[in-house]
N, C-alpha and C positions, 0 to 999 in steps of 0.2 A: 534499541528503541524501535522503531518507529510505531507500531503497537503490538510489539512483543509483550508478550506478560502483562499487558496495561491494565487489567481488573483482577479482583481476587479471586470472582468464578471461574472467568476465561483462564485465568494460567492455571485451570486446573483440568481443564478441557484444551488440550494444544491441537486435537485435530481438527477443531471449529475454531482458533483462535487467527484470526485477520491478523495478518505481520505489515504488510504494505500493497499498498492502491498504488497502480502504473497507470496513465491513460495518455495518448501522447499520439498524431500526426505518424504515421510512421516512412521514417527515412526510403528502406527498402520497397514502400508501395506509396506514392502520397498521397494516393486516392482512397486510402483506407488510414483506420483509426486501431490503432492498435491498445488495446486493455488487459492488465494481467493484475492478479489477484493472486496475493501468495500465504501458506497458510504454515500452520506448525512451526515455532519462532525454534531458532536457533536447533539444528537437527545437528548431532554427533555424527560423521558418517560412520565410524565404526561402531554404530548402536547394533550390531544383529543379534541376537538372530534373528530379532523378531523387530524387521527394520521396517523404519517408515511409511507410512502410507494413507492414501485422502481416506474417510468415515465413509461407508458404507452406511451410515444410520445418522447423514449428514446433507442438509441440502444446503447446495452453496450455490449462489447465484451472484450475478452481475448485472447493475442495475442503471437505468439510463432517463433521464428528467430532459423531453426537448421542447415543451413547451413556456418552462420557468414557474412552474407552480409547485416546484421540489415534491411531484408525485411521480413515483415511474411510470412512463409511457410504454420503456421496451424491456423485457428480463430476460437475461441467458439464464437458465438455468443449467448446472451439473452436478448428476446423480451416480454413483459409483459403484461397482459390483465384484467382489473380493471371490476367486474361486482357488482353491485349493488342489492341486493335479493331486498329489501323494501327501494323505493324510500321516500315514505311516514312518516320516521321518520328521524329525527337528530342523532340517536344513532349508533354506531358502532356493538354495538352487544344489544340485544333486552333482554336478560338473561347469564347463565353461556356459554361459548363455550367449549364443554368435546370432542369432535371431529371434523374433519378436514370436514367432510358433518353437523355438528351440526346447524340445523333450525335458532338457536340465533343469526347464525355470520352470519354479514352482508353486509359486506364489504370483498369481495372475491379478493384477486388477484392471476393469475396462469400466468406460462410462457414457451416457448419454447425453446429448447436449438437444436442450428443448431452447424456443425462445416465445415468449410469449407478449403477444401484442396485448398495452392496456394496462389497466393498474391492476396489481396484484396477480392471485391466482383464479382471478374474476374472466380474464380477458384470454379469446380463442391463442390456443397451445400448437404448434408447429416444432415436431421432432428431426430437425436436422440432421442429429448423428445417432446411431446404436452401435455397439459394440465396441466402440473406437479403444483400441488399445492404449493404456500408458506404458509406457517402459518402465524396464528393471531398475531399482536400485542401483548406485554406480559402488560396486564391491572393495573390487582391486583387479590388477590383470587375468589374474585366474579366471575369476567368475564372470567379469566380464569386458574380456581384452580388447574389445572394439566398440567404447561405450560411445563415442560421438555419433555411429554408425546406427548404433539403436535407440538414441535419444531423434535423429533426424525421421528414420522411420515409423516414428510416433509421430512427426509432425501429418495432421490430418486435412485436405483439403476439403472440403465441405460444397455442396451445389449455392451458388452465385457466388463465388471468388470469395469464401471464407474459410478462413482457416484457424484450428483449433490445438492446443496441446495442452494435458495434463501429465507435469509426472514431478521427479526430482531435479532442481537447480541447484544451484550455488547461489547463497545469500549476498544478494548486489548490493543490499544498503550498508554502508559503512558509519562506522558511530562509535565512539569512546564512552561506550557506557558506563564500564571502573569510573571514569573521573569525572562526570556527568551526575552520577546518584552517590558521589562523594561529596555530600552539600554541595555541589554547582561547581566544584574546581576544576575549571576547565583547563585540561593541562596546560594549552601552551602558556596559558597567564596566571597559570598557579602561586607565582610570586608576588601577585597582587589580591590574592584573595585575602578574606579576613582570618583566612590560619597559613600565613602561608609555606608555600615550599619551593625547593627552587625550581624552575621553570626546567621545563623538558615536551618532547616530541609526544603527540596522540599519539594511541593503542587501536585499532581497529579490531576491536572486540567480535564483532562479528566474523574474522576471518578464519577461514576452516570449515564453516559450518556452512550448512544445508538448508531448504527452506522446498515445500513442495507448492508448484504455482501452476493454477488455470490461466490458461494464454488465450486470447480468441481476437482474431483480426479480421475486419470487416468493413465493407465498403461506404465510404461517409453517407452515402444515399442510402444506405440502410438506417443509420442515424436519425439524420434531422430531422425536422417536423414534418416536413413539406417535399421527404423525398429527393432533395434536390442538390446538387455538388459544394455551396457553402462556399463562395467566392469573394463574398465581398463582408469582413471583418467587422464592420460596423452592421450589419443584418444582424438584429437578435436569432434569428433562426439559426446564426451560425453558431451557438453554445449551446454546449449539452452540458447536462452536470450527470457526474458518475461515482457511484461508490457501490461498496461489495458487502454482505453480509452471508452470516451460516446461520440456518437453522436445525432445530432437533425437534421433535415430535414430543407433547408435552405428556406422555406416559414412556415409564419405563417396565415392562417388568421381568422379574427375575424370578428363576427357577435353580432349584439346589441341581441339576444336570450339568453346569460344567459350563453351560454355553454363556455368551454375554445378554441374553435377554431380547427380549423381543419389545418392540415401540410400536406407540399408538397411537391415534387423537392428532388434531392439527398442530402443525409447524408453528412453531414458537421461534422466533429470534433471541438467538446465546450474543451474536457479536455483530458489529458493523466498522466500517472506516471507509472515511471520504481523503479528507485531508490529514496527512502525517503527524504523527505526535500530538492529536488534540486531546484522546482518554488517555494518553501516558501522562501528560505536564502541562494540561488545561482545568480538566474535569477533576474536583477533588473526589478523595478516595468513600470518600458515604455514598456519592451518585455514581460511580463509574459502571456497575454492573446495570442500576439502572438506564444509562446514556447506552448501553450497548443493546436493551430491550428494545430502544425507541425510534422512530422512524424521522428521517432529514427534516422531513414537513412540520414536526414538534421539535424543532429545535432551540425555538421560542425562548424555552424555558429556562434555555442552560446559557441564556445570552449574558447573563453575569460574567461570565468565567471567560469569554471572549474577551467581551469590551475591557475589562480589570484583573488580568490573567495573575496567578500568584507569582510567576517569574517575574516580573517585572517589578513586582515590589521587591522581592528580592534580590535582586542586581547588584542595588546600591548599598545592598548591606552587607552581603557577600564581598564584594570589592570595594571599599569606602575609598570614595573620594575619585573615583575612576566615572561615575556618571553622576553630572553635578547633574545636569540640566533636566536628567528622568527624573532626578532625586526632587528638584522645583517643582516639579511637574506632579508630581505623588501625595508634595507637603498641601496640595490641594484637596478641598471636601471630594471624595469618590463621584459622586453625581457631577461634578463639574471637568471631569477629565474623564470623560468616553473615548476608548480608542477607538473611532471610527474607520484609521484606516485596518485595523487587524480584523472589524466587523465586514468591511467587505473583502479582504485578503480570502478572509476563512465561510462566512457565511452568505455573502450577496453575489460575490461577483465584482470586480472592477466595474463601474458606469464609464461611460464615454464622459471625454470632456477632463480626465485624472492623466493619464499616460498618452500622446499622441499616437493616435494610429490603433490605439487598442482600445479594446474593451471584451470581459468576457463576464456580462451582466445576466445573472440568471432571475431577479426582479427582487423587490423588499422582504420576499419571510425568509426570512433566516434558514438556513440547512447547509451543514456540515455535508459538503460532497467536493469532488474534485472537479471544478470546471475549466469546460477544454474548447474553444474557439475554434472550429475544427479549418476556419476558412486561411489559418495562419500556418503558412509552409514550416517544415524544418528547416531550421540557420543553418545558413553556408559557414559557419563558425560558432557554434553552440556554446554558452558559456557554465558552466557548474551550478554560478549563483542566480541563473535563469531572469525575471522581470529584472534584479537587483543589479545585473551585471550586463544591461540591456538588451536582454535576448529574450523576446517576446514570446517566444514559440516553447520556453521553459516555465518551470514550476513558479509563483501559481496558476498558468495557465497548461492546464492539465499538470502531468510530472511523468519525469522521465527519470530512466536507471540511475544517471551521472547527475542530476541534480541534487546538487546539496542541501537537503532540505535542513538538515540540522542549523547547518551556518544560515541560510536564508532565515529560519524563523527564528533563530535567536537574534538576528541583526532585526528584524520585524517587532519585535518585541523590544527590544533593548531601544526604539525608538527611530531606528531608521526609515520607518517609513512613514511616521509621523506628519513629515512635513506638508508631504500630498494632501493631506487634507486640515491640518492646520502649518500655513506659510509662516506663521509668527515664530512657529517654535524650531529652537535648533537642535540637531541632533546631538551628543555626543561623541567626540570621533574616535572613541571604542567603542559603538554602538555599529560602525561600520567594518571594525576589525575582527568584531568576536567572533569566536570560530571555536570547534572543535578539536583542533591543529590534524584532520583529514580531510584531503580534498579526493578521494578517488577510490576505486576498490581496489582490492588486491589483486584480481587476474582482470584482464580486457571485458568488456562488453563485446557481445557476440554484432555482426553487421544485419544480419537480418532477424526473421521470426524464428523460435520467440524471444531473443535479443538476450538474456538471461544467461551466462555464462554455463557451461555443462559443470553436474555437480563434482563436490570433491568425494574421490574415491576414500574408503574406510581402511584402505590397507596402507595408503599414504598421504597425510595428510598434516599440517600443523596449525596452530591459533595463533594469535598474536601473544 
């Protein structure tokens, strides 16, 4: 999941398809806001020969709301450039690859990193970076026996203490998708669903595989409105809202020559993602390709699907008798039971006055983006289940690698946060326990940038 494959177009374009939105305070610098953007869902690492890598005929950007009117104020943009050393073999690389100029490697891609002040492609452009290398594919020891070494020398510092990286990762979000899109049987409580079975341990489906992610870390005074370091939590100035989209050029065309064609005419939006799993298991599947056309600021439209998500009617039909209290709660006319708290979870922003001491309020129009309070440190003890598990500085305020967001919005939905904004009603107390039965990934999180585990090599590697 997270929006892996979430539309019928996107999973058919995986090099423009958004997997997961990161934005989060970062531990290693606190003075900067760390955002990563990861793309191509689920990467085999032993796909070569003809292995992985970002669209050269793909603009992907990272986008940033600090005034609360869910328009972007600031865009990274990243543009990418594929060159070929030796046309004349089939091989990716010809021997070992020991450095980032090493003769062997063959397949070269570099990219530019633009940022543009203002909305759209309307507002003055400032070219940061050119040429910046990505690193190679991680192979196997052969081809490349000192891949930690060549994934750090990708890391790029950029002028005023930013820093950048594109290339291959290891897929950090973890998710039992097998038992997730087997109607809702969520393993560890599969003995309570309406087919059941006997209960047993999550699958971390995502484990083994690959994912290629834009990293870029930068100074919170690059951020906010006003320029200014974001100190005091209750200052609207101190939220940004952040989400990532790719575009394509709305002509294609193609020639009987062999080559993939050449693109034309303005950038069109293929895909977006703010917050985790809303086009996988929010948006039904007639709008999804549309929701991925359209910008945070029109999110207006799709405010159905928030406030009366179809999970949640389904709950208590998948497991009967397991949530009486949604179930009350549902035998209500629609119009009368708005989830309010999942409308400002996913679309507003928390208000002050809900959570003591927080708020990361981005104002009333609704827009599907990740908002991140920048003036709130990293926890001296961070918890998985982030707001839910009292850790402020976690998802949904921004999101970070280790946040569980599976478990947090299914407890969100299943009614746990309900209360915050209506105190009469009680939650369920499997509304606080559902889970996935994964709390973690399979290899560590890295301690600094770009925090993102180095990927799994294709000569040894296994899945869940």
């Amino acid at each position: 999941m997270s929006s892996h494959r979430e539309a019928p177009a996107i999973s058919k374009d995986p090099v423009a398809d958004n997997t997961d939105l990161y934005a989060f305070v970062s531990p290693d610098a606190p003075g900067t806001v760390t955002i990563l953007a990861n793309f191509i869902p689920l990467e085999e690492p032993a796909g070569g020969p003809n292995f992985f890598q970002f669209g050269d005929d793909v603009l992907y950007e990272i986008l940033i709301d600090n005034n609360g009117d869910s328009v972007e104020d600031i865009t990274y943009r990243f543009q990418f450039e594929t060159i070929t050393q030796n046309p004349n073999t089939f091989l990716y690389n010809t021997g070992p690859i020991t450095s980032l100029d090493s003769p062997a490697w063959n397949l070269r891609q570099s990219y530019s990193v633009t940022r543009i002040q203002g909305r759209g492609p309307s507002g003055p452009p400032t070219v940061l970076g050119s040429d910046l290398l990505s690193p190679p594919v991680r192979i196997g020891p052969r081809s490349t026996p000192n891949y930690p070494a060549l994934a750090n020398a990708s890391i790029h510092t950029l002028d005023g203490g930013i820093k950048v990286f594109a290339g291959q990762r290891d897929e950090g979000f973890y998710v039992d998708l097998g038992s997730i899109f087997d109607l809702g049987t969520l393993r560890p409580f599969q003995n309570l669903h309406l087919i059941p079975t006997p209960a047993a341990p999550g699958r971390d489906d995502t484990k083994g595989f690959n994912v290629h992610t834009i990293a870029i870390q930068v100074p919170r005074t690059d951020l906010t409105q006003d320029g200014s370091n974001a100190s005091d939590p209750m200052d609207p100035k101190s939220v940004i809202g952040v989400w990532a989209s790719a575009s394509r050029q709305k002509a294609l065309i193609r020639d009987n020559d062999g080559e993939p064609g050449n693109s034309a005419g303005p950038w069109i939006q293929v895909s977006r993602l703010g917050n985790p799993l809303i086009n996988e298991v929010v948006i039904p599947l007639g709008k999804k390709d549309f929701w991925n056309s359209q910008h945070p600021r029109d999110d207006q439209q799709f405010l159905q699907y928030y406030l009366d998500p179809e999970l949640q009617n389904l709950l208590p039909v998948l497991y009967p008798g397991v949530f009486p209290n949604l179930a009350a709660l549902l035998s209500q006319p629609p119009g009368s039971r708005p989830r309010a708290d999942l409308g400002a979870i996913l679309l507003t922003g928390i208000p002050q006055g809900i959570i003591p001491g927080f708020q990361n309020f981005t104002g009333a129009t609704p827009a599907d983006m990740l908002r991140l309070n920048v003036a709130i440190p990293p926890a001296a003890s961070p918890s998985r289940l982030g707001i839910l598990g009292g850790d402020l500085a976690g998802f949904p305020n921004g999101r970070r690698f280790f946040d569980d967001a599976v478990d947090i919005e299914l407890r969100a939905v299943a009614g746990a946060t309900y209360p915050l904004v209506a105190p009469s009603f009680t939650a369920d107390a499997a509304a606080g326990l559902l889970a996935d039965g994964l709390d973690t990934n399979d290899i560590p999180y890295l301690a600094s940038f770009p925090s993102l585990p180095h990927p799994h090599e294709g000569y040894e590697h296994s899945h869940d």
